[in-house]
Every structure is written in structure tokens, then in C-alpha cells.
mmCIF file of the C-alpha atoms, coordinates in Angstrom:
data_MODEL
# 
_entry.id   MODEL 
# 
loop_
_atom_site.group_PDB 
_atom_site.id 
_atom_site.type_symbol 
_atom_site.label_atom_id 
_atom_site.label_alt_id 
_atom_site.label_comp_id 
_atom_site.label_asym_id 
_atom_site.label_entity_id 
_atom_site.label_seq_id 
_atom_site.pdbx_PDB_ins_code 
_atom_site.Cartn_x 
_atom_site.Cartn_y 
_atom_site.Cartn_z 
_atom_site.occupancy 
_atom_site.B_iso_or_equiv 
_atom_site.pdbx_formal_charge 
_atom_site.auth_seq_id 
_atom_site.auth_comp_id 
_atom_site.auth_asym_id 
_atom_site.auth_atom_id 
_atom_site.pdbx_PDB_model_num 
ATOM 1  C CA . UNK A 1 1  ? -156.904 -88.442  199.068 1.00 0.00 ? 1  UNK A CA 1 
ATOM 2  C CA . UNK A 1 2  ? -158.687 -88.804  202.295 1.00 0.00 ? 2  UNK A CA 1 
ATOM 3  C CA . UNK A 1 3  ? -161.563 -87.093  200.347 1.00 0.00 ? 3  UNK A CA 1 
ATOM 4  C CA . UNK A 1 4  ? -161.743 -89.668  197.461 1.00 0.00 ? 4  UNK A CA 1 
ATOM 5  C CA . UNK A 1 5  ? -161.670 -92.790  199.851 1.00 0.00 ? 5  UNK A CA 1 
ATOM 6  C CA . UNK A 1 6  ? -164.305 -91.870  201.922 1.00 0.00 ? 6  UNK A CA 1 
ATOM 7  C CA . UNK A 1 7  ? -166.858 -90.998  199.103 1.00 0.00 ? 7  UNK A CA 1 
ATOM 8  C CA . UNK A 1 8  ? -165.545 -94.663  197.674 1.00 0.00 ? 8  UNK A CA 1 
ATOM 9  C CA . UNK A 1 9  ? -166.440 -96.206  200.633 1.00 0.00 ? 9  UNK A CA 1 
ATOM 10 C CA . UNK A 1 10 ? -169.351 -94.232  200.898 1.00 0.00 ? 10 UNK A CA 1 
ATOM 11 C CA . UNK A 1 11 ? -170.318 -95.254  197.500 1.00 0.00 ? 11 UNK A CA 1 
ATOM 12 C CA . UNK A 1 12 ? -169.737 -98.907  198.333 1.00 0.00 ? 12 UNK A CA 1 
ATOM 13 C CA . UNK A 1 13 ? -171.970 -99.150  201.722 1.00 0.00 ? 13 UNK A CA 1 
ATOM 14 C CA . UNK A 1 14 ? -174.445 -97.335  200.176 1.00 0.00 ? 14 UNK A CA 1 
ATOM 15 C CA . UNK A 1 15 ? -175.199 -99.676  197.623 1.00 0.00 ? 15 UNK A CA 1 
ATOM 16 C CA . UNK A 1 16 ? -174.175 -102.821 199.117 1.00 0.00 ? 16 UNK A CA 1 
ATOM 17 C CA . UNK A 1 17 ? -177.876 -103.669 201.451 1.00 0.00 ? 17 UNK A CA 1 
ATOM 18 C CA . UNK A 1 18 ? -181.377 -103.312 201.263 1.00 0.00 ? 18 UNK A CA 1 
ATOM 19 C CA . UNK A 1 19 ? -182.876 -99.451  202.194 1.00 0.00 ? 19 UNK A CA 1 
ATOM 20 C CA . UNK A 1 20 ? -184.385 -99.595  205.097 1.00 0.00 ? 20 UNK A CA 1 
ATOM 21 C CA . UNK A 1 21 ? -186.037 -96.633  206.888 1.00 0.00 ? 21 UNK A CA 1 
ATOM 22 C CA . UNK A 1 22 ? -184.191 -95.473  209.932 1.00 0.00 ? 22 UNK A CA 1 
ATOM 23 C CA . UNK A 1 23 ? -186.257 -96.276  213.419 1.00 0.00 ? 23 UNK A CA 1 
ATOM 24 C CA . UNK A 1 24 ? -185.948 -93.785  216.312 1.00 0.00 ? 24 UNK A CA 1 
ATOM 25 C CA . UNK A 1 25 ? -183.017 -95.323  217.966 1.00 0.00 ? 25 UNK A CA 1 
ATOM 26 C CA . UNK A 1 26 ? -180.685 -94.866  214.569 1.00 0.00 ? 26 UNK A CA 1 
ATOM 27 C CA . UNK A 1 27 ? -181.775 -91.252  214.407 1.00 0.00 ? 27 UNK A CA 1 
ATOM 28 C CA . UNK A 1 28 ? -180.756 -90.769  218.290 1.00 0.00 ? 28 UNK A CA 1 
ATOM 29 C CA . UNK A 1 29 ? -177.305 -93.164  218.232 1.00 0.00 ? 29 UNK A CA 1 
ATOM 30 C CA . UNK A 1 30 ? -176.373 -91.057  214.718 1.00 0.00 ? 30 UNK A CA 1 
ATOM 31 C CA . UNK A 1 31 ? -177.150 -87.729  216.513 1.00 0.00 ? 31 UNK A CA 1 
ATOM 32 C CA . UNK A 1 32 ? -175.509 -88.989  219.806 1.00 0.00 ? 32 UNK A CA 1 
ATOM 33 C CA . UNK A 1 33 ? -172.266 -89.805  217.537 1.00 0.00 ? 33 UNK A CA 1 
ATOM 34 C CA . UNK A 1 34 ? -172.227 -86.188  215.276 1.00 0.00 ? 34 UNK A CA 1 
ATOM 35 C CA . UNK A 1 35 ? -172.695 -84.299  219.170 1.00 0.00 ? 35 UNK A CA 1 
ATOM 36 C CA . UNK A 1 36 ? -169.735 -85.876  220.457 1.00 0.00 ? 36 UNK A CA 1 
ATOM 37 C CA . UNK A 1 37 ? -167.955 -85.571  217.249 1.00 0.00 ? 37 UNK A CA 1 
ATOM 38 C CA . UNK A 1 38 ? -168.704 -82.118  217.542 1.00 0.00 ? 38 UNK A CA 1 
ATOM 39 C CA . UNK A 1 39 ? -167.540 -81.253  220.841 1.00 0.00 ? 39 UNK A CA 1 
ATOM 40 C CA . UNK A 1 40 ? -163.721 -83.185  220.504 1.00 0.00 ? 40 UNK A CA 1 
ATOM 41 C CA . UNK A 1 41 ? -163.652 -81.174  216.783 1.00 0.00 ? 41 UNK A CA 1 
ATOM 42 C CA . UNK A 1 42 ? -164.344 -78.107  219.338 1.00 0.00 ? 42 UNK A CA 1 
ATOM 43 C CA . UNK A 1 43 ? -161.669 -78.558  221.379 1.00 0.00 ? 43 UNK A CA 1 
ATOM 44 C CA . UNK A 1 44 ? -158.997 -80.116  219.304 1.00 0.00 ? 44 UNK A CA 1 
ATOM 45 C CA . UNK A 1 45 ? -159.205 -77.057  216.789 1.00 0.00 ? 45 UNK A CA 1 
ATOM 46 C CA . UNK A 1 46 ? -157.735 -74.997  219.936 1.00 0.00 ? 46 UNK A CA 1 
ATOM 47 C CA . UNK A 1 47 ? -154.503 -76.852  218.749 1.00 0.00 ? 47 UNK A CA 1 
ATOM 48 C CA . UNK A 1 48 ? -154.755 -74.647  215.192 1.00 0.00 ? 48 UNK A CA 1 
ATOM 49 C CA . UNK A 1 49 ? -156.216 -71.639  215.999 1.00 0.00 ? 49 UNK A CA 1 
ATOM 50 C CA . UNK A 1 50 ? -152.964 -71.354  219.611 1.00 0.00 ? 50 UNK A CA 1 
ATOM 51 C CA . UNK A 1 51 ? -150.805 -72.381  216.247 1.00 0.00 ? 51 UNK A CA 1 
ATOM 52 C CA . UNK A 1 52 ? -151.657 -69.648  213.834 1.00 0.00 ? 52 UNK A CA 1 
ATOM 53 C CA . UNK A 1 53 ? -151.955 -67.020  216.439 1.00 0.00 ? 53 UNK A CA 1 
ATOM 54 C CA . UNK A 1 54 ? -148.216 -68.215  217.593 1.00 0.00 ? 54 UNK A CA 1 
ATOM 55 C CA . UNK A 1 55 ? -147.350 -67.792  213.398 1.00 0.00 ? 55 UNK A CA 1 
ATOM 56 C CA . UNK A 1 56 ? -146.025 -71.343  212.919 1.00 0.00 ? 56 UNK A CA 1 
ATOM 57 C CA . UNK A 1 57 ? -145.814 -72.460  209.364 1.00 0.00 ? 57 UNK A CA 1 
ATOM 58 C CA . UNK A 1 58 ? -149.075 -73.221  207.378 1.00 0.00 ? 58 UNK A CA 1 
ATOM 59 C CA . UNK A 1 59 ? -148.003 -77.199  206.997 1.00 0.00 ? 59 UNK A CA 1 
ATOM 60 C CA . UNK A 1 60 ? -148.637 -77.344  210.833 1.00 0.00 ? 60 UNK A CA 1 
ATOM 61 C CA . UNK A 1 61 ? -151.436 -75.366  211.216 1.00 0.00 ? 61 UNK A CA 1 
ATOM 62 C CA . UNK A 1 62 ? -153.234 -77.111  208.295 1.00 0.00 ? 62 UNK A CA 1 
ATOM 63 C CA . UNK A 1 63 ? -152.012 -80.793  209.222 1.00 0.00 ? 63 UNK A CA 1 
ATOM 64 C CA . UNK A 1 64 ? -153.162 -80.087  212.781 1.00 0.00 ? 64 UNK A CA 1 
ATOM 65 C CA . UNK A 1 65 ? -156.574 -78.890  211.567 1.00 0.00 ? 65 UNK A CA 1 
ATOM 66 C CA . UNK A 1 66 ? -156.911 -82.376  209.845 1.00 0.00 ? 66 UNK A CA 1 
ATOM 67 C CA . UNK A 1 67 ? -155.685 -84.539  212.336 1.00 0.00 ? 67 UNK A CA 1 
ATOM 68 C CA . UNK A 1 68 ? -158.497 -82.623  214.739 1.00 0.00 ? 68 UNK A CA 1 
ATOM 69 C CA . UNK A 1 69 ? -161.029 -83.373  211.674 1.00 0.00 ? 69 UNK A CA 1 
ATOM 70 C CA . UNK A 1 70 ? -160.270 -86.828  211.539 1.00 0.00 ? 70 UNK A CA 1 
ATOM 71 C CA . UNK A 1 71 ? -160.015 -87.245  215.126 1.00 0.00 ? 71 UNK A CA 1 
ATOM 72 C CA . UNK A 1 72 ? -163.434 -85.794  215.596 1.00 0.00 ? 72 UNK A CA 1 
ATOM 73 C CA . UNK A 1 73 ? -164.740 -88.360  212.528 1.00 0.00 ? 73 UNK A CA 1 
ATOM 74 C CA . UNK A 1 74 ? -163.119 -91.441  214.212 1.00 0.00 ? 74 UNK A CA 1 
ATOM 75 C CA . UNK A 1 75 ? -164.474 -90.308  217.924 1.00 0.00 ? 75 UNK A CA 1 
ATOM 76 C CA . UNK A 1 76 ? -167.835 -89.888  216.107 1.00 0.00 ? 76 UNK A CA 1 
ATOM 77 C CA . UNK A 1 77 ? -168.198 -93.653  214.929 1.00 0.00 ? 77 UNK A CA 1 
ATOM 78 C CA . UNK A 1 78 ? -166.640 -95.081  217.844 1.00 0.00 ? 78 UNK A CA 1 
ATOM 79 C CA . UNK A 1 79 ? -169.353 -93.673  219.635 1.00 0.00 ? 79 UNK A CA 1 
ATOM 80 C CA . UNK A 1 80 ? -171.841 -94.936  217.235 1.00 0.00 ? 80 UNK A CA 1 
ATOM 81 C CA . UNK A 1 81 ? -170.329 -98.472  217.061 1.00 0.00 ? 81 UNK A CA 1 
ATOM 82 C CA . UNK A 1 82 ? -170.401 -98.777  220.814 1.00 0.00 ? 82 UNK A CA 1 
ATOM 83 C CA . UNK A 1 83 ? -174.154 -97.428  220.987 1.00 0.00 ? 83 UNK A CA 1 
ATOM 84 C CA . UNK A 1 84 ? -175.035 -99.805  218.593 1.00 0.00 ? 84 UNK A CA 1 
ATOM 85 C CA . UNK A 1 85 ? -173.248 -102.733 220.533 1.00 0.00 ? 85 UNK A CA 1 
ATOM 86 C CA . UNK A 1 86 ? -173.918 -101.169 224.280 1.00 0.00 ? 86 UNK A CA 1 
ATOM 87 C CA . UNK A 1 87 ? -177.399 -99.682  223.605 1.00 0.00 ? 87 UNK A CA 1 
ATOM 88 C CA . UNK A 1 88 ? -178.151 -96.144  224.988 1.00 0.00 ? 88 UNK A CA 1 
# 
């Protein structure tokens, strides 16, 4: 479900403005964002992997692997959206 919204949404930013070529600082905020997205999807997938090695039922281990995706999505933008309103 989450899938389908997010290419909708996607779909409807995408075409919803002019095209402008990104500038330096959108290439280093987006790359900022995706790094720190990276590192809490790092760590919160310790929650998953200390859940299958302890054999708990799949519907944990696979709900707790998406909340630590969408966590690490959410962290991500947050991070962008204050670069963008803080500066670097």
C-alpha cells in the first residue's frame, strides 16, 4: 500500500513545477539526507536481525523491518526539510 502511495505522490510532485536543474547545494542537502537515512536504517535493522536470530514470528520480524524502513525515510526528509530551512 505504502508502495502505491508513494509512487502516487511521486507521480504528482513530479509533474506538478517547472524542471529545474539541481545547483550544488540540492545535490549536497539530498546526499546529506540519504547519509543520515542510511545510518538510523543501520541501526534500527539491529531490531530485526536480534528478532530473527531470537526466532520470533515472521509478522514481527517483517513489521519491524518496515517500521526501521520508514523510520529511516522519514529521518531522511526531516533532515532535508531542515537543511533546506536551516542551511548547511
Amino acid at each position: 500500500m505504502s508502495i502505491v502511495l508513494n509512487g502516487v505522490a511521486g507521480a504528482l510532485a513530479g509533474g506538478s513545477g517547472k524542471r529545474e536543474a539541481a545547483d550544488e547545494r540540492d545535490r549536497a542537502i539530498g546526499q546529506r539526507g540519504e547519509y543520515i537515512g542510511f545510518y538510523v536504517m543501520s541501526i534500527a535493522a539491529i531490531v530485526p536481525l536480534g528478532l530473527a536470530m531470537r526466532e520470533a514470528p515472521y509478522f514481527w520480524i517483517a513489521n519491524s523491518l518496515y517500521l526501521s524502513f520508514t523510520l529511516a525515510a522519514l529521518v531522511s526528509a526531516v533532515v532535508k526539510i531542515v537543511a533546506y530551512r536551516r542551511g548547511m
